[in-house]
PDBQT receptor file of N, H, CA, C and O in Angstrom, charges set to zero:
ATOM      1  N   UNK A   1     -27.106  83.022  34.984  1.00  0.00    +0.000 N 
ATOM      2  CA  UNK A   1     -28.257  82.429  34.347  1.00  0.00    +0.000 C 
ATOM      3  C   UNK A   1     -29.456  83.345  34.595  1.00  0.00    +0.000 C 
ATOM      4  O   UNK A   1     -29.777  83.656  35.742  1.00  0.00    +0.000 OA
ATOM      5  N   UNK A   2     -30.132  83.784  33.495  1.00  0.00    +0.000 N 
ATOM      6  H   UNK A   2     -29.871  83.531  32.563  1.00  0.00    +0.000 HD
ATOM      7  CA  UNK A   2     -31.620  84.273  33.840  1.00  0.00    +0.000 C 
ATOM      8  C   UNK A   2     -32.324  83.777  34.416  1.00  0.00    +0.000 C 
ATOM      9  O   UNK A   2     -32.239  82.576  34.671  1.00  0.00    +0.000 OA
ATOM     10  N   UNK A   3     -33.479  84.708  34.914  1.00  0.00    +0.000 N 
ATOM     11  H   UNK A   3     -33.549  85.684  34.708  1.00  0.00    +0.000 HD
ATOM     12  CA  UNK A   3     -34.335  83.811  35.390  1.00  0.00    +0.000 C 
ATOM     13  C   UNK A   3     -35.565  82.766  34.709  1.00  0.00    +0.000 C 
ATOM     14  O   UNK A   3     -36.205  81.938  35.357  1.00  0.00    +0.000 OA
ATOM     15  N   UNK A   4     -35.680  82.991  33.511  1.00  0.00    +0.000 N 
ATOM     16  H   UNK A   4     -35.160  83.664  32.984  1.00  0.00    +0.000 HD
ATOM     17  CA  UNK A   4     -36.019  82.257  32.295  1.00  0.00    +0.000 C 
ATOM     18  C   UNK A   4     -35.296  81.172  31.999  1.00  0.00    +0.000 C 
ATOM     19  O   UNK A   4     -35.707  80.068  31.638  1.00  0.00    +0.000 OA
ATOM     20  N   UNK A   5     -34.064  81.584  32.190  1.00  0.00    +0.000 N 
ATOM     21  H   UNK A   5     -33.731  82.480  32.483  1.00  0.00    +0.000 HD
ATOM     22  CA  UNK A   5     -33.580  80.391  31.723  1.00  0.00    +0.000 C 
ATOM     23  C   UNK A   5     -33.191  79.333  33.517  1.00  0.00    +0.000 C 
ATOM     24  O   UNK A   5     -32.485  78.327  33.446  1.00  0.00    +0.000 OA
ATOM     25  N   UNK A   6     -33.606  79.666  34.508  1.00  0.00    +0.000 N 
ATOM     26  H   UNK A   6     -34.178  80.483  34.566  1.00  0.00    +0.000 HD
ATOM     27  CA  UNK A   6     -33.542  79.053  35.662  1.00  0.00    +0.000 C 
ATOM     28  C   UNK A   6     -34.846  78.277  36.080  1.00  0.00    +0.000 C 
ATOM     29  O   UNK A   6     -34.916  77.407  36.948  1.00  0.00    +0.000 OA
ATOM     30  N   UNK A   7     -36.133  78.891  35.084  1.00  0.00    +0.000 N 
ATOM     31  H   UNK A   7     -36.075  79.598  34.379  1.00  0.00    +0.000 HD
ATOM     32  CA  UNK A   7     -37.070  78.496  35.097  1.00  0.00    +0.000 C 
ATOM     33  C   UNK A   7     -37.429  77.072  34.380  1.00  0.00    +0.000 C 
ATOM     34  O   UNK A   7     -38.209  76.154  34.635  1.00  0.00    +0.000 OA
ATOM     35  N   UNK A   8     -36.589  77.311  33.480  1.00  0.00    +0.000 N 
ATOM     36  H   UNK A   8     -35.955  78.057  33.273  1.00  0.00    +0.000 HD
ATOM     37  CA  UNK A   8     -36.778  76.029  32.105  1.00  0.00    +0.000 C 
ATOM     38  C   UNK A   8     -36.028  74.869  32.611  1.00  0.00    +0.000 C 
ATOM     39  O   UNK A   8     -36.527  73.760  32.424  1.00  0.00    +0.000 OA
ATOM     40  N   UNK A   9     -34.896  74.962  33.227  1.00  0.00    +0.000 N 
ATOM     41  H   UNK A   9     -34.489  75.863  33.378  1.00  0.00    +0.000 HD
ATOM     42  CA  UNK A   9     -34.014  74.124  34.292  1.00  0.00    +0.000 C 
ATOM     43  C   UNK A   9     -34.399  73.508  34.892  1.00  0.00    +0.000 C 
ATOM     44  O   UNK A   9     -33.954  72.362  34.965  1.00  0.00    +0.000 OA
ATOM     45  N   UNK A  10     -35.503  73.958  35.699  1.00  0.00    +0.000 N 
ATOM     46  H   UNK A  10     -35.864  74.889  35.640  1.00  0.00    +0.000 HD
ATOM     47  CA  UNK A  10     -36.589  74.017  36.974  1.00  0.00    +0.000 C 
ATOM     48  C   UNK A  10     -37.465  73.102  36.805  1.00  0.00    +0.000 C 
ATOM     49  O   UNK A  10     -37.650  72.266  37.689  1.00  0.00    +0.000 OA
ATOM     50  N   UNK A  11     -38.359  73.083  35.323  1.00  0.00    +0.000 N 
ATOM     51  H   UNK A  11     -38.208  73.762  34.604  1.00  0.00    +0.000 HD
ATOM     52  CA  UNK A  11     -38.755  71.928  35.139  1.00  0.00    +0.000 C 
ATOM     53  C   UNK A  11     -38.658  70.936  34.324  1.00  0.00    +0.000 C 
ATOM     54  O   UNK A  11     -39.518  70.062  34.217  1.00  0.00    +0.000 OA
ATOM     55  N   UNK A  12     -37.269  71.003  33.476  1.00  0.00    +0.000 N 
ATOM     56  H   UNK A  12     -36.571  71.713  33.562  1.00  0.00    +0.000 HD
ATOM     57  CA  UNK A  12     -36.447  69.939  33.032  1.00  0.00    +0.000 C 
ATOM     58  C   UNK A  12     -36.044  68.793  34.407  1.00  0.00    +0.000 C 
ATOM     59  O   UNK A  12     -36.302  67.599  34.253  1.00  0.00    +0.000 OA
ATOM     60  N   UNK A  13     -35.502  69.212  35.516  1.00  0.00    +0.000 N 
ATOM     61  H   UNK A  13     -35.292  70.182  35.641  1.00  0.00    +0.000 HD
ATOM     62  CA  UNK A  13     -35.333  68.613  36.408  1.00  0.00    +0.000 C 
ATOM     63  C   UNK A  13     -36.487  68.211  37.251  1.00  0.00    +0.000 C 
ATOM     64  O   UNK A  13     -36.382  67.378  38.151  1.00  0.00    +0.000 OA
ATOM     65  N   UNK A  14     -37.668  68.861  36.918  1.00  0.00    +0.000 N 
ATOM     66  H   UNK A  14     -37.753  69.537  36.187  1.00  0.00    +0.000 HD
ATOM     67  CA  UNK A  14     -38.841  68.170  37.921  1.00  0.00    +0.000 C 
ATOM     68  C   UNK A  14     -39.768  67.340  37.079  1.00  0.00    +0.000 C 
ATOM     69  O   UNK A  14     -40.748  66.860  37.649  1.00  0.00    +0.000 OA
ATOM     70  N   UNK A  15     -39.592  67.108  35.810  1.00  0.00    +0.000 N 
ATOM     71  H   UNK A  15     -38.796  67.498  35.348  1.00  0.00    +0.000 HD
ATOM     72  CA  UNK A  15     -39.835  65.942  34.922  1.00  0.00    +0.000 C 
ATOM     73  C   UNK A  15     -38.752  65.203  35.190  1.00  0.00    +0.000 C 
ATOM     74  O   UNK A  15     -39.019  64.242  35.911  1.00  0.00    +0.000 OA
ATOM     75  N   UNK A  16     -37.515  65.303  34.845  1.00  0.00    +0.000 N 
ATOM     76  H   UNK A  16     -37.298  66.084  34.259  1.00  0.00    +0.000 HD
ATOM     77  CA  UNK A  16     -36.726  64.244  35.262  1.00  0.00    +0.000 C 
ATOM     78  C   UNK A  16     -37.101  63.225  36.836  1.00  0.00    +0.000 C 
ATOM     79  O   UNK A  16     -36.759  62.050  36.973  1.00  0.00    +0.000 OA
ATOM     80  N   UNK A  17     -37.742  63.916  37.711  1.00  0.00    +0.000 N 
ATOM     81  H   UNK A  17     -38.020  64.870  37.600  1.00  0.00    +0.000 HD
ATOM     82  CA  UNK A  17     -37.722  63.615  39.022  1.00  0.00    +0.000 C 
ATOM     83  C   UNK A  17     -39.181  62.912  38.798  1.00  0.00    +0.000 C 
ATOM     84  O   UNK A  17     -39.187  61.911  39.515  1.00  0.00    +0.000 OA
ATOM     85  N   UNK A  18     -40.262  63.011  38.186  1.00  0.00    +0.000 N 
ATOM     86  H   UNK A  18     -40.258  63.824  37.604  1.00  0.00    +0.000 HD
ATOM     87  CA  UNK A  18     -41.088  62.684  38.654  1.00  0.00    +0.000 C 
ATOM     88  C   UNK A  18     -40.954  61.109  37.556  1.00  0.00    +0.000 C 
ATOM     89  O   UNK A  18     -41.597  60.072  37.715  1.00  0.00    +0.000 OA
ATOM     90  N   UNK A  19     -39.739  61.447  36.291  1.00  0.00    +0.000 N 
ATOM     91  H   UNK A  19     -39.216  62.290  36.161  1.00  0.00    +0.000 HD
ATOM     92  CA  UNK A  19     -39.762  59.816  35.552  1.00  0.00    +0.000 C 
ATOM     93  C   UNK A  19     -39.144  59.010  36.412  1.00  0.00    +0.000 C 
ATOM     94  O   UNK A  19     -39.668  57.900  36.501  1.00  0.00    +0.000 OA
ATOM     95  N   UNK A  20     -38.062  59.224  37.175  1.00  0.00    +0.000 N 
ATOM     96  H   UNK A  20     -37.637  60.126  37.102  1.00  0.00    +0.000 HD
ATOM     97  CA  UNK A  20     -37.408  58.700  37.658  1.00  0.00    +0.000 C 
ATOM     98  C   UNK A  20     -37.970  58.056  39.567  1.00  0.00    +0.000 C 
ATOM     99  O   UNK A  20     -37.370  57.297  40.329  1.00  0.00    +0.000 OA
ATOM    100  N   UNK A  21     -39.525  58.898  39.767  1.00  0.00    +0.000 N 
ATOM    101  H   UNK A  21     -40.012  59.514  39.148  1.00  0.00    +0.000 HD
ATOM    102  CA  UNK A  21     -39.983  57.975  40.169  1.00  0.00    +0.000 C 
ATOM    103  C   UNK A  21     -40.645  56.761  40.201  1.00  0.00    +0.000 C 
ATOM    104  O   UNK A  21     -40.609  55.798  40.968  1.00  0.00    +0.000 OA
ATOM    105  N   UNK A  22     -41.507  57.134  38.787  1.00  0.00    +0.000 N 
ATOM    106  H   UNK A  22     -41.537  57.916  38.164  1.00  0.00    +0.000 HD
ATOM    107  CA  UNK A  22     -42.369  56.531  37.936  1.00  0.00    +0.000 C 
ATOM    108  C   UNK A  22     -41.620  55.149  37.793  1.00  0.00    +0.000 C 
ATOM    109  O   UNK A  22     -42.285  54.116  37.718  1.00  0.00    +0.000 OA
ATOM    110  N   UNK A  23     -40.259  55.122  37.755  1.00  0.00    +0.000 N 
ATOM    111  H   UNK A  23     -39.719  55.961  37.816  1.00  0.00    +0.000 HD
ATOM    112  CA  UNK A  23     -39.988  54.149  37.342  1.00  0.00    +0.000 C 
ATOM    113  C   UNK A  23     -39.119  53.288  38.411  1.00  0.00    +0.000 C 
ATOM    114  O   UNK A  23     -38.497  52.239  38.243  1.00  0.00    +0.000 OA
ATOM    115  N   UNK A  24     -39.318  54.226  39.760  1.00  0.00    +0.000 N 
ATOM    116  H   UNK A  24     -39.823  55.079  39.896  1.00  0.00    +0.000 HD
ATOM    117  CA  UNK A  24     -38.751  53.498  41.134  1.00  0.00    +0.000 C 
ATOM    118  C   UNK A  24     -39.688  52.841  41.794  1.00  0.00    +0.000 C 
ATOM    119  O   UNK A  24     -39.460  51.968  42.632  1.00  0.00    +0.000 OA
ATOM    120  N   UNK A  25     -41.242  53.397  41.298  1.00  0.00    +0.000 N 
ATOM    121  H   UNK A  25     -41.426  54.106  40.617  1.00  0.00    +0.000 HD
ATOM    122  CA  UNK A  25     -42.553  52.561  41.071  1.00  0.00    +0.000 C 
ATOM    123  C   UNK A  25     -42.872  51.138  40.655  1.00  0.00    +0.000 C 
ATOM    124  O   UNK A  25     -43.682  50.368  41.172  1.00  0.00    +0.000 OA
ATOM    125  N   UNK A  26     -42.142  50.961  39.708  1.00  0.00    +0.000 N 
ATOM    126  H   UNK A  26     -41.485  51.586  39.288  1.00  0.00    +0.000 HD
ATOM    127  CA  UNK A  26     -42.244  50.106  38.691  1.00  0.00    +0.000 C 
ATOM    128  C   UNK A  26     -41.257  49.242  38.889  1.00  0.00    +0.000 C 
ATOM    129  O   UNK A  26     -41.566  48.314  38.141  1.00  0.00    +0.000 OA
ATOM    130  N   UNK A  27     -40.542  49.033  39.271  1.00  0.00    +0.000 N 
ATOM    131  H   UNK A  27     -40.291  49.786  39.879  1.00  0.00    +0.000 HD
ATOM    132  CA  UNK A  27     -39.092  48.794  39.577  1.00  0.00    +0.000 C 
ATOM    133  C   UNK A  27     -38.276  49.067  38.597  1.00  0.00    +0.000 C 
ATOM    134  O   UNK A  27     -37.457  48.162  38.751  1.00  0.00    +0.000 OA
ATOM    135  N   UNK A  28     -37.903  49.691  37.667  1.00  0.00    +0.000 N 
ATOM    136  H   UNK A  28     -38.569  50.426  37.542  1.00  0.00    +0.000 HD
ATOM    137  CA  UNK A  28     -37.108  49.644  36.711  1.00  0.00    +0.000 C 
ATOM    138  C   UNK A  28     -35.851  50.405  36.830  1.00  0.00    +0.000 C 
ATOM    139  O   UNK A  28     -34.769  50.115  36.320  1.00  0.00    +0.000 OA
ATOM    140  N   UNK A  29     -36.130  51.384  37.549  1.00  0.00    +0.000 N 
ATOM    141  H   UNK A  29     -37.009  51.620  37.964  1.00  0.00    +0.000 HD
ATOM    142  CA  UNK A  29     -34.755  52.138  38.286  1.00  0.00    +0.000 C 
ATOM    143  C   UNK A  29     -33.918  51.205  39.132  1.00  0.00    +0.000 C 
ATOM    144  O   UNK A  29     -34.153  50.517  40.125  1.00  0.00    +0.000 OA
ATOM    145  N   UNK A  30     -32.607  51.486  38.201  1.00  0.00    +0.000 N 
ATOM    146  H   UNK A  30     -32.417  52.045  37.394  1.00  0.00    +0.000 HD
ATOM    147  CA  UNK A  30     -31.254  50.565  38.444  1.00  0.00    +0.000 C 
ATOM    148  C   UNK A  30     -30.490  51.643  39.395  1.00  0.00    +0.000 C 
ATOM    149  O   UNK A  30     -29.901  51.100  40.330  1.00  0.00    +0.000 OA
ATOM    150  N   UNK A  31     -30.393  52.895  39.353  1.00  0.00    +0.000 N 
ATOM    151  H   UNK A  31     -30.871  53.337  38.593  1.00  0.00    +0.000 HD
ATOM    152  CA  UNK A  31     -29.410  53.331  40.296  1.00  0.00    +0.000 C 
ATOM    153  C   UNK A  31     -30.458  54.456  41.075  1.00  0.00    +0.000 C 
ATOM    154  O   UNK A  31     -30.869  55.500  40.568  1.00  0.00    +0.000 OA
ATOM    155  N   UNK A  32     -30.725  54.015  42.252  1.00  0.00    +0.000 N 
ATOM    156  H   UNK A  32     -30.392  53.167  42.663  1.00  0.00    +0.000 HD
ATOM    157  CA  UNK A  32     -31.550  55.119  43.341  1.00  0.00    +0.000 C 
ATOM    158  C   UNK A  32     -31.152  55.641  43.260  1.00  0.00    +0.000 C 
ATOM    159  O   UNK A  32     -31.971  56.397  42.737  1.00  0.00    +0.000 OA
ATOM    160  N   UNK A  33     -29.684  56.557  43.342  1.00  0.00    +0.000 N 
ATOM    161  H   UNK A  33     -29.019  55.943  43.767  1.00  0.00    +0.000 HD
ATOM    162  CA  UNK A  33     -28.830  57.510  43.931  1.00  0.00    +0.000 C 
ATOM    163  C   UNK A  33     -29.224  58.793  42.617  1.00  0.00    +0.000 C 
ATOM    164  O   UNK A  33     -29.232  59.934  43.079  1.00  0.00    +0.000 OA
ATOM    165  N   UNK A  34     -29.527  58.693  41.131  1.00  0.00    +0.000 N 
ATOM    166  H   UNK A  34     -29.520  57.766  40.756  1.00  0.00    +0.000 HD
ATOM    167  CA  UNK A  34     -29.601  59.433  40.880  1.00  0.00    +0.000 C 
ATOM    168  C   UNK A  34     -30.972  60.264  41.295  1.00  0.00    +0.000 C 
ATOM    169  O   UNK A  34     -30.899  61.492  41.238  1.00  0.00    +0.000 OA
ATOM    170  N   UNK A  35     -32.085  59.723  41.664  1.00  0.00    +0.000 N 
ATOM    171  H   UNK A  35     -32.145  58.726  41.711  1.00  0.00    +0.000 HD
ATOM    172  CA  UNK A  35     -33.273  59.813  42.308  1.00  0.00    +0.000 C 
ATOM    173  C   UNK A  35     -32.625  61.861  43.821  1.00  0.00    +0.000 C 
ATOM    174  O   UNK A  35     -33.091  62.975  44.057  1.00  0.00    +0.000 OA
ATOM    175  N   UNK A  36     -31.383  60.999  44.268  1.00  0.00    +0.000 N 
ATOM    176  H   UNK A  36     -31.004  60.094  44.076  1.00  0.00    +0.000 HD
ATOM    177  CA  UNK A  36     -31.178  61.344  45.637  1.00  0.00    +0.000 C 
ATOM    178  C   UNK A  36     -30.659  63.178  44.497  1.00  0.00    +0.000 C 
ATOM    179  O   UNK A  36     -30.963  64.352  44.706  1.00  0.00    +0.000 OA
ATOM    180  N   UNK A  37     -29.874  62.566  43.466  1.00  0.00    +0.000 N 
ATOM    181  H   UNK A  37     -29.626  61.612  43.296  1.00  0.00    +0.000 HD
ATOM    182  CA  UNK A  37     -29.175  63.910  42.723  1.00  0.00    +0.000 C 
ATOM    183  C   UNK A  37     -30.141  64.841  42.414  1.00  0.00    +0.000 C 
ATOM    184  O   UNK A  37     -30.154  65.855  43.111  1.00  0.00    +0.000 OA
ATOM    185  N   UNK A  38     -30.909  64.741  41.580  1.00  0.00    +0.000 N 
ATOM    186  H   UNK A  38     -30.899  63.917  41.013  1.00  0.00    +0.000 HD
ATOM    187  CA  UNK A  38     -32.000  65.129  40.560  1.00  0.00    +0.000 C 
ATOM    188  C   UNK A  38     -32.807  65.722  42.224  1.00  0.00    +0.000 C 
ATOM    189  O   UNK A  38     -33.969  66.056  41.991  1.00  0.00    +0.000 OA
ATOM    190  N   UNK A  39     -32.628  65.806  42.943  1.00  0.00    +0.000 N 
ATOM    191  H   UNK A  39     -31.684  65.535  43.131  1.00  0.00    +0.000 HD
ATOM    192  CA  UNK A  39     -33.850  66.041  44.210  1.00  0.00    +0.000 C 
ATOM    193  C   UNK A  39     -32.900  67.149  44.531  1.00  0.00    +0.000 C 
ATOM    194  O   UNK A  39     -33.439  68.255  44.579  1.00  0.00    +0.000 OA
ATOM    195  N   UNK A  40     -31.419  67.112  44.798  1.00  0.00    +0.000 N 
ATOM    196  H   UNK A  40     -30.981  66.213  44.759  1.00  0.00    +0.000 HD
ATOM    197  CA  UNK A  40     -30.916  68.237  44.945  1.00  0.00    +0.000 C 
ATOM    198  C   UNK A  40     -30.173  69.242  44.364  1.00  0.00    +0.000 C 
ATOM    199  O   UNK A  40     -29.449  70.100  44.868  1.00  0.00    +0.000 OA
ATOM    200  N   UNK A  41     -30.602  68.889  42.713  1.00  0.00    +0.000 N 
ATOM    201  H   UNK A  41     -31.191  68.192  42.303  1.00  0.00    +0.000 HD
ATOM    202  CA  UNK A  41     -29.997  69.465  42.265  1.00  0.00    +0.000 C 
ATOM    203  C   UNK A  41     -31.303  70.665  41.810  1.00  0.00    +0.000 C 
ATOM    204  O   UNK A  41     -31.055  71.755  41.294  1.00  0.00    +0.000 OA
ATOM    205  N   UNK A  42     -32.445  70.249  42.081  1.00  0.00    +0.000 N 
ATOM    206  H   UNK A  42     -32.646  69.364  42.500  1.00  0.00    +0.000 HD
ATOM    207  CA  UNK A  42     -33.592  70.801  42.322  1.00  0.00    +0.000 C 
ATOM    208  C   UNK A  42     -33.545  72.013  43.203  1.00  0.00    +0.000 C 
ATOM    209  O   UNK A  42     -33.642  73.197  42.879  1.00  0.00    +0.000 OA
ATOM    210  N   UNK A  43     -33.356  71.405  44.527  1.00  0.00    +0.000 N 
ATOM    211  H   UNK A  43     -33.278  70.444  44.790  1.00  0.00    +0.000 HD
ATOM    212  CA  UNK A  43     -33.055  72.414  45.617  1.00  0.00    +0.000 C 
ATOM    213  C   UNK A  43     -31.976  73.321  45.531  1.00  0.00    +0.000 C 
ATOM    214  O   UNK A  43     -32.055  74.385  46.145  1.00  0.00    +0.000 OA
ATOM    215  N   UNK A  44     -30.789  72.998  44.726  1.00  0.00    +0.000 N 
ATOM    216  H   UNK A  44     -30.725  72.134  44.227  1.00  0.00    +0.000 HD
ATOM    217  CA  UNK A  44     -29.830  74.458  44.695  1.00  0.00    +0.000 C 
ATOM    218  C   UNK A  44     -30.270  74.870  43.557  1.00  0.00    +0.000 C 
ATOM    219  O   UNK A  44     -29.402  75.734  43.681  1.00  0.00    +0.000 OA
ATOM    220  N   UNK A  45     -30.870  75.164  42.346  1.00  0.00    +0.000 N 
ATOM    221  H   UNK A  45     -31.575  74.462  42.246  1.00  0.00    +0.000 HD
ATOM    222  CA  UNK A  45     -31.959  75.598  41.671  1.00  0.00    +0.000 C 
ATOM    223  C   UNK A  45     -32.828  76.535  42.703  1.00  0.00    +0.000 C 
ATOM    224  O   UNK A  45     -32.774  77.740  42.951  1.00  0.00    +0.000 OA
ATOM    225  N   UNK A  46     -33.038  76.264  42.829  1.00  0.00    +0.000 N 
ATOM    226  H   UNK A  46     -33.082  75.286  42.627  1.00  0.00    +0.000 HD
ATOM    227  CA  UNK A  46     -34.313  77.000  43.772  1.00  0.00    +0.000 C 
ATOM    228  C   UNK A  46     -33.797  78.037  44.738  1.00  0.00    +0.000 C 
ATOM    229  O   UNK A  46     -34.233  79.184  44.843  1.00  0.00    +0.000 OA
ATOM    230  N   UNK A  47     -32.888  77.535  45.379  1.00  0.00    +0.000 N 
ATOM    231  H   UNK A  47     -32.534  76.603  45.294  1.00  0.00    +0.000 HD
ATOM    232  CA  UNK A  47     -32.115  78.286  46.255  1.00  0.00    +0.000 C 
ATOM    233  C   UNK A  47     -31.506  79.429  45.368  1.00  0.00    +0.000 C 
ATOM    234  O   UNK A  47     -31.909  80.558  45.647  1.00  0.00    +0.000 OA
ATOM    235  N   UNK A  48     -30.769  79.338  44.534  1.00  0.00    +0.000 N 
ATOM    236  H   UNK A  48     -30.442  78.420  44.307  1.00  0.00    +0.000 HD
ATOM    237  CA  UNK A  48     -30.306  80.229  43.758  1.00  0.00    +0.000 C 
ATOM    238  C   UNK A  48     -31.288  81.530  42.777  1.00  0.00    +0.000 C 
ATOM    239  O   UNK A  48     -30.956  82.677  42.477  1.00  0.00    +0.000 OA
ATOM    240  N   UNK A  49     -32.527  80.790  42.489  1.00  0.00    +0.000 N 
ATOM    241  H   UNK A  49     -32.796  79.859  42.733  1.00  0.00    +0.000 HD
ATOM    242  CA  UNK A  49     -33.507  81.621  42.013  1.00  0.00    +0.000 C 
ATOM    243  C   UNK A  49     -34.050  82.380  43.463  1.00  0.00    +0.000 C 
ATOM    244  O   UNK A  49     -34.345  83.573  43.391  1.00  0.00    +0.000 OA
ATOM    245  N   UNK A  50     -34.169  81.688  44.730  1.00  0.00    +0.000 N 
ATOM    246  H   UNK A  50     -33.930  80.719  44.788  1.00  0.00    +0.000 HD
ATOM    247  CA  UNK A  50     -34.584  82.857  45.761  1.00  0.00    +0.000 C 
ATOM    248  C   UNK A  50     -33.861  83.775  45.868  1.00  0.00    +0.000 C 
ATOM    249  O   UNK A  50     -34.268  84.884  46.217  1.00  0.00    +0.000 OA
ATOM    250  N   UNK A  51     -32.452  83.476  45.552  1.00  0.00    +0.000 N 
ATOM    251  H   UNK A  51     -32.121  82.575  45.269  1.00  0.00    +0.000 HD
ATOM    252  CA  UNK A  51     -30.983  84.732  46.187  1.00  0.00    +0.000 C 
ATOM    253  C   UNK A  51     -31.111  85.860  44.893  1.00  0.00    +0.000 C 
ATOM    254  O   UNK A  51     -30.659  87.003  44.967  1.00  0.00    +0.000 OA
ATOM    255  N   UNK A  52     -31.568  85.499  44.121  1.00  0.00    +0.000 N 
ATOM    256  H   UNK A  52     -31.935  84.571  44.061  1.00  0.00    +0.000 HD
ATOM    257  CA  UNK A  52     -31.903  86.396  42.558  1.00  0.00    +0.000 C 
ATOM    258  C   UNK A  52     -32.993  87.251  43.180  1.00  0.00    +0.000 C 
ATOM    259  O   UNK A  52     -32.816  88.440  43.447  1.00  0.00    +0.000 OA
ATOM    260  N   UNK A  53     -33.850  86.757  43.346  1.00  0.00    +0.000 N 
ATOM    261  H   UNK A  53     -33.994  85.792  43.128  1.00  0.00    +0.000 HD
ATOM    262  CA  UNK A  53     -35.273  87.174  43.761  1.00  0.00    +0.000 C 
ATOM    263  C   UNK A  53     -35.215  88.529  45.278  1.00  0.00    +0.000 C 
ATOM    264  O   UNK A  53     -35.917  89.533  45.404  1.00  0.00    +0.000 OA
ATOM    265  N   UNK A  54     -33.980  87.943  46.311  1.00  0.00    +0.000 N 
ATOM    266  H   UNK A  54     -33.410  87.128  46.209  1.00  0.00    +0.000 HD
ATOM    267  CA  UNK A  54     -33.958  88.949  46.969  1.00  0.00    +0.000 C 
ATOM    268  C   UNK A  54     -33.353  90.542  46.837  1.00  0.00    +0.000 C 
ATOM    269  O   UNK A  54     -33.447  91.590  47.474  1.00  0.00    +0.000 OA
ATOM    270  N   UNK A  55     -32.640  90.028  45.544  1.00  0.00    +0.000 N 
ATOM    271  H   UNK A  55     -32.564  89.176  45.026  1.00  0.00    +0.000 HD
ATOM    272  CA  UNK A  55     -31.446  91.122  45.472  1.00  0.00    +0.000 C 
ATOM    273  C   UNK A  55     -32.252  91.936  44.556  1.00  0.00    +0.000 C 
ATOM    274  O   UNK A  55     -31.866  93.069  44.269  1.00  0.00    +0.000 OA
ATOM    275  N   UNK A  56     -33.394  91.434  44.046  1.00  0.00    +0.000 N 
ATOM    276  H   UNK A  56     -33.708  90.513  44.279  1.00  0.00    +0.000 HD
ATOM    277  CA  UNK A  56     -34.082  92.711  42.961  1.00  0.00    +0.000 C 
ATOM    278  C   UNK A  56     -34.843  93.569  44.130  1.00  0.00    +0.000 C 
ATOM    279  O   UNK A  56     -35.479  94.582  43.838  1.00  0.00    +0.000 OA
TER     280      UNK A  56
């Protein structure tokens, strides 16, 4: 994956994260656990754009 395209990922998933609090706010979120996904699926994102980042 580019890093363009790791970028766009990046904040597809950190909108996802911030609706999916919005609505753990609100109560309307039926399953927490995806809350727990979307948080790490964030972090190996990230992780993977640093290991890109060292090798240039």
């Amino acid at each position: 994956m580019s890093a363009e395209d790791c970028q766009k990922e990046l904040m597809g998933l950190l909108k996802e994260q911030f609706n999916l609090r919005m609505q753990r706010a609100t109560g309307q979120l039926a399953q927490t656990a995806n809350l727990r996904v979307v948080r790490r699926n964030i972090a190996r994102l990230r992780t993977v754009m640093n290991e890109q980042k060292g090798k240039q």
